[in-house]
C-alpha positions as CSV (number, residue, x, y, z in Angstrom):
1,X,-7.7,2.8,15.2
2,X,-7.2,-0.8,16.7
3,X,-3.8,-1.7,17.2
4,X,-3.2,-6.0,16.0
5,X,-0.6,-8.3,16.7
6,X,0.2,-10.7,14.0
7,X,0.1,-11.8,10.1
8,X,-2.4,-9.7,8.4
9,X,-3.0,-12.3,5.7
10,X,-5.5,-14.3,8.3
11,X,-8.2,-11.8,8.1
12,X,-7.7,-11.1,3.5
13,X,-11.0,-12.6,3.5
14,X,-12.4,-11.3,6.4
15,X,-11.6,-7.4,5.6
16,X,-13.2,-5.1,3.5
17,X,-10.4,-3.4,2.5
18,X,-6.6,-4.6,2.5
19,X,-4.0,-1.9,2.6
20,X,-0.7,-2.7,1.0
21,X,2.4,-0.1,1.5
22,X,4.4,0.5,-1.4
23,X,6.7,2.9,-3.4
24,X,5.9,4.6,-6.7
25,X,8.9,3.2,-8.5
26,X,8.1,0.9,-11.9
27,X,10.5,-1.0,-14.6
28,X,8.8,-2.2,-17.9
29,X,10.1,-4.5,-20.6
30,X,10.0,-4.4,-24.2
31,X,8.2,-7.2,-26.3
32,X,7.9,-7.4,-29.8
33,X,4.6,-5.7,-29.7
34,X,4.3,-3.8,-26.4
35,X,5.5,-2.6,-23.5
36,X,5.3,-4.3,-20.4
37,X,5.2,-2.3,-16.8
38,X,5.5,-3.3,-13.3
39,X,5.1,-1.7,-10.0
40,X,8.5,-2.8,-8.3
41,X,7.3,-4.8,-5.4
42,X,10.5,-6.3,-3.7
43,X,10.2,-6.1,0.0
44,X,7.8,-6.7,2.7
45,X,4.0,-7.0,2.2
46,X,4.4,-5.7,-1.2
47,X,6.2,-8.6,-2.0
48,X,4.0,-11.4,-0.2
49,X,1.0,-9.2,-2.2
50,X,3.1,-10.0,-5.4
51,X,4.2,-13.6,-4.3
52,X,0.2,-14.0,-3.6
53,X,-1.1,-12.0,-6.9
54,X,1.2,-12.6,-9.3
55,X,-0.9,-10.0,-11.7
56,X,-0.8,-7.3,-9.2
57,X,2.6,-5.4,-10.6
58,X,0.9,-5.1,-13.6
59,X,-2.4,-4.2,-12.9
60,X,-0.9,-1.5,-10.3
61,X,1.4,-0.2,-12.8
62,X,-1.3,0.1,-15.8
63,X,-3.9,1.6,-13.8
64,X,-1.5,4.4,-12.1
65,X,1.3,4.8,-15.0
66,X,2.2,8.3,-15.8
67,X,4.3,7.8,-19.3
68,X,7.5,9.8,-19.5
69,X,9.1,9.2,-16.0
70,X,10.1,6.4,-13.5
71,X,7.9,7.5,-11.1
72,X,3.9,6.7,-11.0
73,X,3.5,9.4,-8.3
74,X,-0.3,9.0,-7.2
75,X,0.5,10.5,-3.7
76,X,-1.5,8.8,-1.2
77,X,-3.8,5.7,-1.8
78,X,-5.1,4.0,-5.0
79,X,-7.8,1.1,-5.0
80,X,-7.5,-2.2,-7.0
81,X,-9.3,-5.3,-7.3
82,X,-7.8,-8.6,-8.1
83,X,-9.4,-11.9,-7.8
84,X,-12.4,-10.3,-5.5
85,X,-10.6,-8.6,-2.8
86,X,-10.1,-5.0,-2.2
87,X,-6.6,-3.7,-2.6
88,X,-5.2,-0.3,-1.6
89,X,-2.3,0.6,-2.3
90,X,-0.7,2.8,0.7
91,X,2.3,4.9,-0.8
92,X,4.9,5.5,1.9
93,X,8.2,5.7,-0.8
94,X,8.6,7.1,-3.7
95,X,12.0,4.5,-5.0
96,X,11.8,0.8,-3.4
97,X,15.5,1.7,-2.2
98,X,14.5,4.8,-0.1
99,X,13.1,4.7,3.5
100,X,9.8,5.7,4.0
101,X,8.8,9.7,4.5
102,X,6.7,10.9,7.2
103,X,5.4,13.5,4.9
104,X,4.2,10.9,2.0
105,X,2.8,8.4,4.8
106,X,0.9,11.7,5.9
107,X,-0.2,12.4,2.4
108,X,-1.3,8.6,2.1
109,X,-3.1,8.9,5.6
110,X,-5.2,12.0,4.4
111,X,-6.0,9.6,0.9
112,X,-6.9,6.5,3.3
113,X,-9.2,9.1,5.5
114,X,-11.2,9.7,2.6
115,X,-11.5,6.5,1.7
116,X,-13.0,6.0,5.1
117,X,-15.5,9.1,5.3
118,X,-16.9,7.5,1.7
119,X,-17.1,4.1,3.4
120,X,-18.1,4.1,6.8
121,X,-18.9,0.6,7.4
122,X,-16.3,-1.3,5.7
123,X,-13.0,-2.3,7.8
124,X,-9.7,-1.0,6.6
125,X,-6.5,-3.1,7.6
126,X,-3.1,-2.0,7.4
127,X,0.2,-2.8,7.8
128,X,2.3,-0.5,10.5
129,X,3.3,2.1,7.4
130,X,7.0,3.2,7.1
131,X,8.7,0.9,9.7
132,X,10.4,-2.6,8.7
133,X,12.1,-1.7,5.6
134,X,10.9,1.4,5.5
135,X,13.4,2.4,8.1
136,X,11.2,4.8,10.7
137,X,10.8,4.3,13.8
138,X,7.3,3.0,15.6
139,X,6.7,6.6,17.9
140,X,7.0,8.4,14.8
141,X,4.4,7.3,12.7
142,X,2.0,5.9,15.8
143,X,0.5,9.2,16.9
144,X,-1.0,10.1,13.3
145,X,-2.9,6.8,13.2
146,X,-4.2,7.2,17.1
147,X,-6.2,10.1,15.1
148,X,-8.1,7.1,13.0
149,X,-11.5,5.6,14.1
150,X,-11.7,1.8,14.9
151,X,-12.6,0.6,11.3
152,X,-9.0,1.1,10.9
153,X,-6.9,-1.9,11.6
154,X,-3.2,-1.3,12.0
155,X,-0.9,-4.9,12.2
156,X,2.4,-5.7,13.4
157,X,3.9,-8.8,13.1
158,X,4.3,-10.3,17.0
């Protein structure tokens, strides 16, 4: 794992894989004809990702939704695409109003590990998972990502 100082937007097109943290938690609307649902993406990256792909609630939301509850739970890591770049979508909340859990960002760590072991060569970047608004504190996240290789790319804003 390589620690990086910074905005992680410089290197989107650099990267082969951007990691977004997120919560679970959705809202949909009712149209006429369908129903509309959208990963709630209100704060941090998740909200510059939205800001930047407008689409991205709604493509999150459709792929993962699980109907009959609030909740998408997927547990760990799913992979979009929008607009060619590699998104992953790094669960460290289940409700956009909780703080983060060490036990889901461990969960989501196991998922991204995977992800890794299938590609090898590509670059994973992340943003530090769970502090910021997710309200935990550097030292207790830090030592499960020291166990990462260097393909992994963790970023925190100078």
């Amino acid at each position: 794992m390589i620690l990086e100082k910074g905005d992680m937007w410089n290197i989107l097109d650099e990267t082969n894989v951007f990691c977004i943290t997120t919560n679970s938690y959705f809202n949909f609307k009712e149209h006429k004809n369908f129903k509309e649902y959208k990963l709630i993406m209100e704060a941090g990256i998740a909200k510059e990702a939205k800001l930047r792909f407008p689409d991205l609630p709604r493509i999150a939301c459709n792929k993962l939704i699980i109907h009959g509850t609030q909740h998408l739970q997927f547990y760990g890591t799913r992979y979009i695409s929008i607009e060619d770049y590699n998104i992953l979508l790094f669960q460290t909340k289940y409700h956009f109003k909780d703080k983060s859990e060490i036990g889901l960002i461990k969960k989501s760590l196991h998922s991204l590990f995977h992800w890794m072991l299938e590609y090898p060569e590509f670059r994973f970047d992340l943003n530090f998972p769970g502090i910021g608004y997710g309200g935990l504190k550097r030292e207790e996240v830090l030592p499960y990502l020291e166990l990462f290789p260097d393909n992994l790319h963790i970023w925190e804003l100078k």
